[in-house]
N, C-alpha and C positions, 0 to 999 in steps of 0.2 A: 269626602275629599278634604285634606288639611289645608288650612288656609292662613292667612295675617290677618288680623283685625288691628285697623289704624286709626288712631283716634286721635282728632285734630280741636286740644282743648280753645284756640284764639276763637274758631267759630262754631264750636261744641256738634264738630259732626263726626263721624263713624262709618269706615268702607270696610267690604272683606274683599282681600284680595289675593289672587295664589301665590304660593310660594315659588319664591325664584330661583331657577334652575341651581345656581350656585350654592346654596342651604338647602337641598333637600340631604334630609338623613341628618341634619343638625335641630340639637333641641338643648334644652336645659342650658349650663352654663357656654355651652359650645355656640348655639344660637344667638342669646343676650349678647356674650360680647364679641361676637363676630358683625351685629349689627349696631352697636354702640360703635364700635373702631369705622366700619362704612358709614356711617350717618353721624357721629355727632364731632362737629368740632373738637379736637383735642382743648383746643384752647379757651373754648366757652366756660361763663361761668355757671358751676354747676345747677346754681337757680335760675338763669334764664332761659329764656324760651328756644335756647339749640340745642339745648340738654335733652334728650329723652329718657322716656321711662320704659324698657321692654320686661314683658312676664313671658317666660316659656317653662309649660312643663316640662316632664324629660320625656327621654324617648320612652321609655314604659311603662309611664306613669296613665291611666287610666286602663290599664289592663289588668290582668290578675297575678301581675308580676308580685312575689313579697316583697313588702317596706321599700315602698316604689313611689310613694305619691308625692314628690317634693317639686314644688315648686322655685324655679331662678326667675329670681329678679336683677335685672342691672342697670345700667346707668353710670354717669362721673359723678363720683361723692363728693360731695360737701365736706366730707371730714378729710379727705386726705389728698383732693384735689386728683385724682388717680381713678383708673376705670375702676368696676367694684359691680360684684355678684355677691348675693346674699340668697341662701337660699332655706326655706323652710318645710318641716312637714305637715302637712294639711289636705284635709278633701277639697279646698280649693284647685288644689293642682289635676288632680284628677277629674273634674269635672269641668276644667279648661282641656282637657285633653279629651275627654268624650264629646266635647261639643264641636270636635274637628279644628280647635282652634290651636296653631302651632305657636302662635305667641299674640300679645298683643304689644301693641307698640305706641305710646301714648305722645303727643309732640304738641310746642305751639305751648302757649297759658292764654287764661284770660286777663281782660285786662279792666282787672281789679273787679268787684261785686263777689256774690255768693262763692261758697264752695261747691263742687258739684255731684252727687250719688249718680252713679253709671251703672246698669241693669243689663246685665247680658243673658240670652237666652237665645233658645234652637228659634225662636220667631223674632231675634233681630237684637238694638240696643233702644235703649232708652236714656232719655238723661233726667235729673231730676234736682230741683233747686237741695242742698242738705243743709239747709238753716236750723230744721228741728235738732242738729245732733250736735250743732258745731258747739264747742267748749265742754261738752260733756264726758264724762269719764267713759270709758271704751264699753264697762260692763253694759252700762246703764243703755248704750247705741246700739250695741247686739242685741240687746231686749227685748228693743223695741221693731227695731229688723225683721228680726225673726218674727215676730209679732204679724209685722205689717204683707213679708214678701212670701214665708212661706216658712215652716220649720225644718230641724235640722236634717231632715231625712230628702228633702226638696233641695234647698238650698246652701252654699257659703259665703261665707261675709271675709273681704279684704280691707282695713282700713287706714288709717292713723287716728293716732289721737292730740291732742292741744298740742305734744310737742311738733309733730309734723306742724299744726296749724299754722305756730309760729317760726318754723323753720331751721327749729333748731339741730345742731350736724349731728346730735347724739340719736336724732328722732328713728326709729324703726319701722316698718311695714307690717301691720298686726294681723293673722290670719286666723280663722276660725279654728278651733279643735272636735275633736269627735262629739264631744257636750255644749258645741255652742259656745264654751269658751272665748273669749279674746286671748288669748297665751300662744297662739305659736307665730312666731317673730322670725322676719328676715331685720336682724336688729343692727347687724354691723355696718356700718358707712355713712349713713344721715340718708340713705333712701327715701326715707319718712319725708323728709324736707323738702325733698325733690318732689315726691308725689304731691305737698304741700302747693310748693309750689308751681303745679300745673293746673292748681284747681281742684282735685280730686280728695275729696271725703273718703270716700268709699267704692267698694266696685264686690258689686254683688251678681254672682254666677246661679245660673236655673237650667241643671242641665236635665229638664223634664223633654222627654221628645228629643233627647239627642242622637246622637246615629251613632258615637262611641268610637272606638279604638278598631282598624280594619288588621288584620296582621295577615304578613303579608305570607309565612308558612305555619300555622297552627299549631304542627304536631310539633316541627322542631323548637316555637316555642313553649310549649308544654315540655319537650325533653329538659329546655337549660330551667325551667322555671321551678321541675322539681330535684332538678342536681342542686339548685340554690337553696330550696327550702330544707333540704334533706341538711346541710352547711352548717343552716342556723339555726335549722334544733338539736343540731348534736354538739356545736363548739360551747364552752363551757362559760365563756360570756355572752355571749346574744341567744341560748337555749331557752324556753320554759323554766321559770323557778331558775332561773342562772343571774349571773351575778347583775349584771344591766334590770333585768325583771325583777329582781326583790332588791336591789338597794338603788337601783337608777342612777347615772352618772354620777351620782354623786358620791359612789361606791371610789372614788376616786379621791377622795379628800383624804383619809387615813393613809393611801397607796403612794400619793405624790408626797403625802408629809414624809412618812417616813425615810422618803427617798432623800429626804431635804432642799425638796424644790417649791414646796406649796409657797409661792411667793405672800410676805406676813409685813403689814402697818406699810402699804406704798413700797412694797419690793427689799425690804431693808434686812430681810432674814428667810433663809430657809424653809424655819419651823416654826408653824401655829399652837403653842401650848395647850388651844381651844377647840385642836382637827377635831378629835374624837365629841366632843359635846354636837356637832355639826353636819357631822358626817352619813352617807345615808343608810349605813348602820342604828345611827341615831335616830333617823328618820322614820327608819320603820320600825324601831322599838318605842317612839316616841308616839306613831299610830295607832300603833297594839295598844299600848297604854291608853292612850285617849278614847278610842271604840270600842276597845275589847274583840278586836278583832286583827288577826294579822292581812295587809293589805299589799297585796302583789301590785305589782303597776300598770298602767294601761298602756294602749299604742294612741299616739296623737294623731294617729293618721288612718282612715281605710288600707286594708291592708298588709298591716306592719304587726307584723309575728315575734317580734322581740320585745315593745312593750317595756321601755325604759322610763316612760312619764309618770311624775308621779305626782301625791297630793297629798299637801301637809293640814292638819286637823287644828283646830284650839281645843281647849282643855274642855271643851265642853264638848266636843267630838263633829261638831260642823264643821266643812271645809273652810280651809281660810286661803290655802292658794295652790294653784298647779300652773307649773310646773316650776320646782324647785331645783333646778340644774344644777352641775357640778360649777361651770363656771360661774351662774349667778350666787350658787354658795358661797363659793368663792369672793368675789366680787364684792360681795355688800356682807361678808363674814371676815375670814381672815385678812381681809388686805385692806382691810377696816379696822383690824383687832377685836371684830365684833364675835364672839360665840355664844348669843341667845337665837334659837332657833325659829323664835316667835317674832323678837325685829326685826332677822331675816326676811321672812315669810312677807312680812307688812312691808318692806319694802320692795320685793321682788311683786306684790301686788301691785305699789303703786305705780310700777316703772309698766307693767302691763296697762293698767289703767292709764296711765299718759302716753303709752306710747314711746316708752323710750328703751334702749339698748341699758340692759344691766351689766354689760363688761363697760361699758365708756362709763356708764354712772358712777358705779362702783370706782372708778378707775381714776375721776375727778376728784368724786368726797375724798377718795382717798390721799390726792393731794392738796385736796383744800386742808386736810385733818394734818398735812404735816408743812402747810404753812400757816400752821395754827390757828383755824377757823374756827374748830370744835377739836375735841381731845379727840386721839384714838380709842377707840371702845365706845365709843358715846355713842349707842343704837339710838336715843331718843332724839338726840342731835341730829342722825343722819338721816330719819324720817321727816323732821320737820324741813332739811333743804332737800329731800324729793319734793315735798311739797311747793317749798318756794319755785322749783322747777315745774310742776303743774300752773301753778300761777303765774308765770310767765314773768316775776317780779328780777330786776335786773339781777338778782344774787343768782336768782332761777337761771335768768338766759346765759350767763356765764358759764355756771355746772352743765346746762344743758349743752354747750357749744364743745363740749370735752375738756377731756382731762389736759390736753395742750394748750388749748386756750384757757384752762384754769390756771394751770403752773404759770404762765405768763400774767395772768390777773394779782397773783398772790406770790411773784418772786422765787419761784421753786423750781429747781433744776433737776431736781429727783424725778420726770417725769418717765416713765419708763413705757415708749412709743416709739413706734419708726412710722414714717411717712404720714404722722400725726394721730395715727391709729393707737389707741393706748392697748399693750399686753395680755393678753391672754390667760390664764391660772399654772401656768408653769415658766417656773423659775430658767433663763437661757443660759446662765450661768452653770446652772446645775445639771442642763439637760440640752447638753450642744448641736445636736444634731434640730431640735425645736428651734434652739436661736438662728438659726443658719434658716430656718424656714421662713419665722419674723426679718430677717433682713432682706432676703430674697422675693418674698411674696410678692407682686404685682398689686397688692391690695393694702400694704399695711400689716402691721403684727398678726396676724393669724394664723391661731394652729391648725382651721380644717384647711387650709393651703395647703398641707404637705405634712400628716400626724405619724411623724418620726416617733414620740409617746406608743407606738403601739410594738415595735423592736427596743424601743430604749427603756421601757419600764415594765412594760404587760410583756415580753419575751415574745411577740407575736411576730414570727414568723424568722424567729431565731433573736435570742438577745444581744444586746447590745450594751456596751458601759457606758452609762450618759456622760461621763468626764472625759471618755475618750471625743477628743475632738475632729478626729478621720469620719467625718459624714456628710463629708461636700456630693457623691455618690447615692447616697445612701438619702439625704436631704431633696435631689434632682431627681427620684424616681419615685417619691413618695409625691412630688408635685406635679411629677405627668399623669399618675394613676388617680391621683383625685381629681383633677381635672378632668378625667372622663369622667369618673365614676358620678361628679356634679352634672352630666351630662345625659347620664341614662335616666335620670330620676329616681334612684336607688339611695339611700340612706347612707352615709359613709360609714354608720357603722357595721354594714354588712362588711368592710373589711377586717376585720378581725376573723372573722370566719373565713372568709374566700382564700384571706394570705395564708391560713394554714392547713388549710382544705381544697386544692387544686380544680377539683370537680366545682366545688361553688364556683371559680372564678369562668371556666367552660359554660357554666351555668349563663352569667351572666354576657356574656356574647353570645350565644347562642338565643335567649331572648331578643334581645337585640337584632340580631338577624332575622327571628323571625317576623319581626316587626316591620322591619324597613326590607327586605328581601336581599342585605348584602349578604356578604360573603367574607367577613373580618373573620380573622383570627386573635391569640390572644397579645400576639405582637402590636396588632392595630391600635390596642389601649393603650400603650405608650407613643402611638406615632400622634394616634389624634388629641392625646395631652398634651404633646409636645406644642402641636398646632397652637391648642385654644391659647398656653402660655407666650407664644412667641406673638399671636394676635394683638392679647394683653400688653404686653409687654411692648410692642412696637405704638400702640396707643400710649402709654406711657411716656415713650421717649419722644414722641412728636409735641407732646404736655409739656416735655421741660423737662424731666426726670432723667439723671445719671445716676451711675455706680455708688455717687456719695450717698445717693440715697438708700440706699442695701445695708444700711451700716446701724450697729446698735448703739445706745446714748453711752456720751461717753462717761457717765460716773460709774455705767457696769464694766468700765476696761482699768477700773481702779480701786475699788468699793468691793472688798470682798465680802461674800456673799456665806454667814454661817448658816449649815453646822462646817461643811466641807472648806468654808473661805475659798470660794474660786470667786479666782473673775471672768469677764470677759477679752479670752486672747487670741481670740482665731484670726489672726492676721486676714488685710482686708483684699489681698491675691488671691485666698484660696475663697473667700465668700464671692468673690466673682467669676470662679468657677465652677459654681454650681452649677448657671443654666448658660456659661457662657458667653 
């Protein structure tokens, strides 16, 4: 039987309780912010104790659905004062979902003393002082975890690291990977902070003796589960040996450059003269060379058939960090001016290791670099202020507070954020129908809100010209369809297949159904996008939030953007027609 599990950090106790008639059949991002908008204050502040924290897998995430295990996490962020789901791939989620748990919903802090380790299993919760882990780097906690509760084939590990501790908005939510890892991140929002501040270290799942996933027709989920898989090994990006599996999103840095949107030194240019040194082209000739072996990529999660994670080597052929993303390449590469793949690497480890979001990091240095803190290109510069961000030292807590709150420390107007969320790895200038997602998002700049990028540059599911700026249409159905798709527990990059393979997308309602015993069709995905958005979005406007907020900074409506020199000109009537 699914149930809530609520967790009342002021006097550290823990009930389960059934799900309420109104949310059955909601999970993933559908659930989180359907009960953030019911329970929390719009008006609270996002680190006090009205704030909550909800984790819901998705609907088919502990099943044998593919590339299904994502966990949503939500809450009002810290960073953008705005509701906000963030969500990651991990066997955590799926093993919150085999232990019948439809979300957990965390409320209340304490007041002040320890941090607190939370043990959830089929025989109940436990709580546990985590004084042993506090201030330690995240590898060194998983360690010992794992060590202490059970290995990886038992258990997974949810944490933060020192940035969470101290609260800072840049802080992420760290989840375990298939090796035990600390690398897969709900990073965007200051979630981290939030969990920070409810108490919470950690929260560790044992889903030994759990009763698992009931579905509610078998056969017809088996029918959409293999219309799905049949999808993603045939389309020519999420295939075996396809382009996601041997060059990993990062397959994306030569694709966006050449388009001339890789946004380069804090948004100031198109083109990265440094894509190709970077890119994950580079990445895997750059493993071949160090192992002597060519290295396809893994999946971060049970279950996941596409297998876009990857891991970059030192010259001496030991791992030195995974997961190397496109946008964290991006991030702490080009929009740094940085193209060494190895100060990459080390910084993309230490933002794991602390706990922190590598698009907001990246996204700060990058303006501390151009109000001249350090030069651009300076990788050694930009390792030593992750560091001071590890340390918590006031230069630290600034970069950590983001890149808004940095432009404002250091006099710089070039920040390039809506709703205090800094940018994402593609240029909105260059690629209109992306911008119009950044302005419209209920979360702040984000591209998985609505990845216009997969018609405007990858031709998926017919092309588009990113200059044309007619995608007020085209921007609103790309945000209803991933708002479900955050809903089922499905990977969003199973769209690239589904939109051009009709049967994957039957696939995936049809799991679904047989899950929950509805009876949706494929229409239903955009009614119940529609839903979670307008949710969103009415939480928002009870917050404080208008139309001026939809709007991009204004030195993109002036500041042309080479190689194409565009700016930003979508007039600000049709960007409020997007969602209405």
């Amino acid at each position: 039987m699914e149930r809530f599990l609520r967790i009342d950090m002021t006097g550290k106790t823990a009930a389960f309780e059934p799900v309420p008639d109104r949310y059955k059949g909601r999970a993933g991002r559908w659930l989180t912010s359907s009960i953030i908008h019911d329970e929390v204050p719009p008006d609270c502040h996002p680190l006090g104790p009205r704030n909550k924290l909800v984790f819901s897998p998705g609907i088919v995430a502990g099943t044998a659905a593919p590339t299904s295990s994502r966990i949503s996490v939500g809450g009002k962020s810290p960073l953008t004062g705005t509701i906000k789901e963030s969500n990651a791939g991990t066997g955590w989620g799926r093993r919150l979902a085999r232990l019948g748990i439809r979300a957990i919903i965390v409320e209340g802090e304490p007041s002040g003393g320890p941090l607190w380790l939370i043990r959830v299993g089929a025989d109940g919760v436990k709580f546990e002082p985590a004084d042993p882990w506090v201030g330690k780097r995240l590898s060194e906690v998983y360690a010992d975890l794992y060590k202490r509760y059970g290995d990886k084939d038992r258990i997974d590990i949810c944490a933060i690291g020192v940035a969470g501790e101290h609260r800072m908005a840049a802080a992420g939510i760290c989840f375990s990977d298939q090796e035990g890892r600390p690398s897969r991140y709900s990073g965007r929002g200051g979630l981290g902070a939030v969990m920070g501040s409810k108490g919470i270290k950690a929260i560790v799942l044992d889903d030994t003796n759990a009763p698992g996933v009931t579905l509610a027709d078998k056969d017809l989920f088996d029918t959409g589960r293999k219309k799905l898989t049949e999808a993603l090994t045939s389309h020519d990006i999420t295939k075996p040996k396809g382009a996601l599996n041997t060059y990993g999103t990062a397959v994306l840095v030569n694709i966006i450059n050449e388009a001339g949107a890789l946004p380069t030194r804090n948004f100031r240019e198109g083109r990265f003269e440094g894509a190709e040194r970077i890119a994950g082209e580079a990445i895997f000739a750059g493993n071949k060379e160090r192992t002597g072996e060519e290295i396809y990529n893994h999946a971060c999660s049970p279950g996941c058939i596409i297998g876009c994670s990857n891991t970059w080597h030192r010259p001496d052929g030991s791992e030195h960090t995974s997961c190397i993303e496109y946008e964290s390449d991006w991030a702490l590469g080009a929009n740094c001016g940085i193209d060494d793949l190895d100060r990459i690497a080390e910084m993309n480890l230490l933002c794991n290791e602390y706990g922190l979001d590598t698009i907001e990091i990246g996204g700060a240095i990058a303006v501390a670099m151009d109000g001249g803190l350090i030069p651009f290109g300076d990788g050694a510069g930009a390792i030593k202020l992750i560091h001071e961000i590890g340390e918590a030292t006031p230069l630290g807590r600034i970069l950590g507070a983001g890149a808004l709150t940095t432009g404002k420390a250091f006099g710089v107007e070039r920040v390039p954020h809506v709703k205090g969320q800094n940018m994402p790895a593609y240029e909105p200038r260059a690629i209109k129908g992306i911008g119009m997602t950044y302005a419209v998002s209920t979360m702040g700049a984000d591209h998985t809100s609505g990845y216009t990028i997969a018609p405007e540059i990858l031709g998926v599911s017919g092309k588009l010209d990113p200059l044309n700026p007619d995608k007020a249409e085209v921007a609103r159905n790309f945000q209803y369809a991933t708002a479900f798709l955050d809903s089922t527990g499905h990977c969003l990059f199973i769209a690239f297949a589904i939109l051009d393979i009709a049967s994957g997308f039957e696939g995936v309602i049809e799991e679904c159904n047989g899950v929950l015993g509805t009876d949706w069709k494929l229409d239903d995905a955009a009614r119940i996008g529609k839903e979670i958005i307008d949710i969103e979005r009415d939480f928002n406007r009870r917050a404080g939030f208008t139309e001026l907020d939809d709007r991009l900074p204004e030195f993109m409506t002036r500041e042309k953007l080479p190689p194409h020199d565009a700016v930003w000109d979508i007039p600000a009537e049709e960007i409020d027609e997007v969602l209405g």
